[in-house]
matplotlib code that plots the C-alpha trace (Angstrom):
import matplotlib.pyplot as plt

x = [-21.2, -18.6, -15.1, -12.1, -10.9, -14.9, -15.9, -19.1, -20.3, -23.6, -23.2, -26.3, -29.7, -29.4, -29.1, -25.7, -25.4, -26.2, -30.1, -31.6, -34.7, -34.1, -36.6, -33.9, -34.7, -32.9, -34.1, -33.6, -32.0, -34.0, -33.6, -31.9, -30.3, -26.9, -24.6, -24.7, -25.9, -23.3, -23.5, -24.2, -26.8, -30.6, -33.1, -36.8, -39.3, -40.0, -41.9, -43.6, -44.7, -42.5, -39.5, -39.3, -37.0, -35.2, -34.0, -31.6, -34.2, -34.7, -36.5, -38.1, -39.6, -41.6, -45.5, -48.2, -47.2, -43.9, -44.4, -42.0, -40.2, -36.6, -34.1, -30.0, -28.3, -26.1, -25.2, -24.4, -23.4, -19.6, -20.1, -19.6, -22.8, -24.9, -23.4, -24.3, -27.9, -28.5, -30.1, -29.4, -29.6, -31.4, -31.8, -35.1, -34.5, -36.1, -36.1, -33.1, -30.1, -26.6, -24.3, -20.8, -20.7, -18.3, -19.1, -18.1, -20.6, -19.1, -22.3, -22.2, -24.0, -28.2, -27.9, -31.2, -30.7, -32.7, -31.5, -30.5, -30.1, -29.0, -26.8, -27.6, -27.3, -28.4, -30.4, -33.6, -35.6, -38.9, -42.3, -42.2, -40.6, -39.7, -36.2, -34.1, -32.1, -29.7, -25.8, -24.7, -21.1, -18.6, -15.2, -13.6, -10.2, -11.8, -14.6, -17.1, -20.7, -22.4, -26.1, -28.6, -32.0]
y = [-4.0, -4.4, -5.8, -3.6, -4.4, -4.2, -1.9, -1.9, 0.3, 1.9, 5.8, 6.4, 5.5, 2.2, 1.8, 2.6, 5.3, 9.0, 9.8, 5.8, 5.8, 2.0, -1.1, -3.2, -7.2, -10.9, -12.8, -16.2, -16.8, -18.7, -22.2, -22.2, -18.8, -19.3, -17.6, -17.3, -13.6, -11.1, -7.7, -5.1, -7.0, -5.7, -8.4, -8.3, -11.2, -14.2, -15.6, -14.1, -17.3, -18.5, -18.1, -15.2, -15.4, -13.4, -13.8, -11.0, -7.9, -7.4, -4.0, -4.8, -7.9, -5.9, -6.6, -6.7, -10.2, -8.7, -9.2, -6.0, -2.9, -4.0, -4.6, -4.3, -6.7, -5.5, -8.6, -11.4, -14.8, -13.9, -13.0, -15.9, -14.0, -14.8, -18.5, -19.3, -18.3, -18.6, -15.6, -12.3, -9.0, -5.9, -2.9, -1.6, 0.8, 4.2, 4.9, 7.8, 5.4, 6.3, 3.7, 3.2, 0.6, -0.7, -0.4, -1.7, 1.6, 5.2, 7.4, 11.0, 12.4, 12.8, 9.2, 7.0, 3.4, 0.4, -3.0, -5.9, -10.0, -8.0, -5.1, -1.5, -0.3, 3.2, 1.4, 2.5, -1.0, 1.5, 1.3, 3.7, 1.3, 2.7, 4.1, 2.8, 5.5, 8.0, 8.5, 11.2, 10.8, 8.8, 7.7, 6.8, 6.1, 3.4, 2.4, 3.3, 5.1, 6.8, 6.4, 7.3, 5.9]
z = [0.6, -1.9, -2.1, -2.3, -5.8, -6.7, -9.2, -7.4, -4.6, -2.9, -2.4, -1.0, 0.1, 2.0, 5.4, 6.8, 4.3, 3.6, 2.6, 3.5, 1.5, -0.4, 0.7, 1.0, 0.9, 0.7, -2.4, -3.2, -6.9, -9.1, -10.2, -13.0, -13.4, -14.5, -13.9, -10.4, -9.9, -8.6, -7.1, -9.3, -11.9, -11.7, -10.9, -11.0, -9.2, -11.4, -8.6, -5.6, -3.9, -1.0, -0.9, -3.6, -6.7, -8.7, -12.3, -14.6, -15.0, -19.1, -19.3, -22.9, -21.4, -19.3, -18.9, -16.9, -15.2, -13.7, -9.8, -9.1, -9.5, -10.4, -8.1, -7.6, -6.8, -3.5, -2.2, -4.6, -4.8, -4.4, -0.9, 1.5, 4.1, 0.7, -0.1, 3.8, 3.3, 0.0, -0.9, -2.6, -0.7, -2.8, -3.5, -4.6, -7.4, -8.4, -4.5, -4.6, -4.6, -5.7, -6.7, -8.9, -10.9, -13.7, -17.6, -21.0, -22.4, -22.5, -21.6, -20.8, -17.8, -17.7, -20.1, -19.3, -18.3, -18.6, -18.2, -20.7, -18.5, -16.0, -17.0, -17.4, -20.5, -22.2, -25.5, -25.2, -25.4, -27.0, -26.5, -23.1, -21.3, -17.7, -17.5, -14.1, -13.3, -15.0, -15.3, -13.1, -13.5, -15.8, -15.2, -18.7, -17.3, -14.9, -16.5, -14.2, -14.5, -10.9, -11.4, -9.6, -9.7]

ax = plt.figure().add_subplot(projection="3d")
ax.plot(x, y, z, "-o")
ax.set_aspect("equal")
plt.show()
C-alpha cells in the first residue's frame, strides 16, 4: 500500500493485515479537486450518485448533507494501479485502523484528530465535531504520528 520512501503506511485493519475490520472502497476523485489526491489525505463523499466522489474531508464543514463517514485515502493518484483506473482506494475511518503517517504537527500521544482539506491536524474545529482517530505514537526525529482511528 505504500512506497518505500513513503512516509505513509497501514498497520492494521485492512485486508492483508492484522485485525481486518476497515470497509475498504475505490472512489472516483472529484472533478475539480486539485491537487490530485494522494495517499494519506482523508476524504469524505461530495456525491453519492454514480460513480461516487470524493473531495479533501474538512471536519468543521461537517453537516447534515455529508453523504459519509470520512475516509483515508490508501491508494492515491501517485500509484500507477490508481492512474489506470482512475479511482482512489479507501479506507473507512473510525473502524479500528492503525496507520503511520507523516506530520508537520508535534502532538503527544492520546492527541484527538480531525481533519483540515485533507490533513489531520489536532485543532479542535468546536462545536462537538466528531474526532477521527487519536495519536498513539509520535516519531519527532522522522516526523511521523501512528494513529489509530
Amino acid at each position: 500500500m505504500s512506497y518505500l520512501t513513503s512516509k505513509f503506511d497501514v498497520l492494521r485493519g485492512v485486508e492483508g493485515k492484522e485485525g481486518s475490520s476497515a470497509v475498504v472502497w475505490d472512489f472516483v476523485q472529484a472533478t475539480g479537486a486539485s491537487p490530485d489526491i494522494q495517499e494519506g489525505t482523508v476524504v469524505s463523499i461530495v456525491n453519492a450518485s454514480s460513480p461516487t466522489s470524493v473531495n479533501r474531508h474538512t471536519s468543521a464543514l461537517l453537516t447534515g448533507n455529508n453523504y459519509d463517514h470520512p475516509w483515508l485515502v490508501i491508494r492515491g493518484k501517485e500509484s500507477s494501479e490508481s492512474q489506470f483506473v482512475n479511482k482512489l482506494t479507501c479506507a473507512k475511518l473510525r473502524t479500528g485502523i492503525k496507520f503511520k503517517i507523516a506530520t508537520d504537527l508535534t502532538p503527544t500521544v492520546e492527541d484527538l484528530l480531525w481533519a483540515a482539506a485533507g490533513v489531520l491536524t489536532n485543532i479542535d474545529p468546536g462545536s462537538g465535531k466528531p474526532h477521527l482517530g487519536k495519536v498513539i505514537g509520535f516519531d519527532a526525529d522522522n516526523g511521523l504520528m501512528i494513529v489509530e482511528s
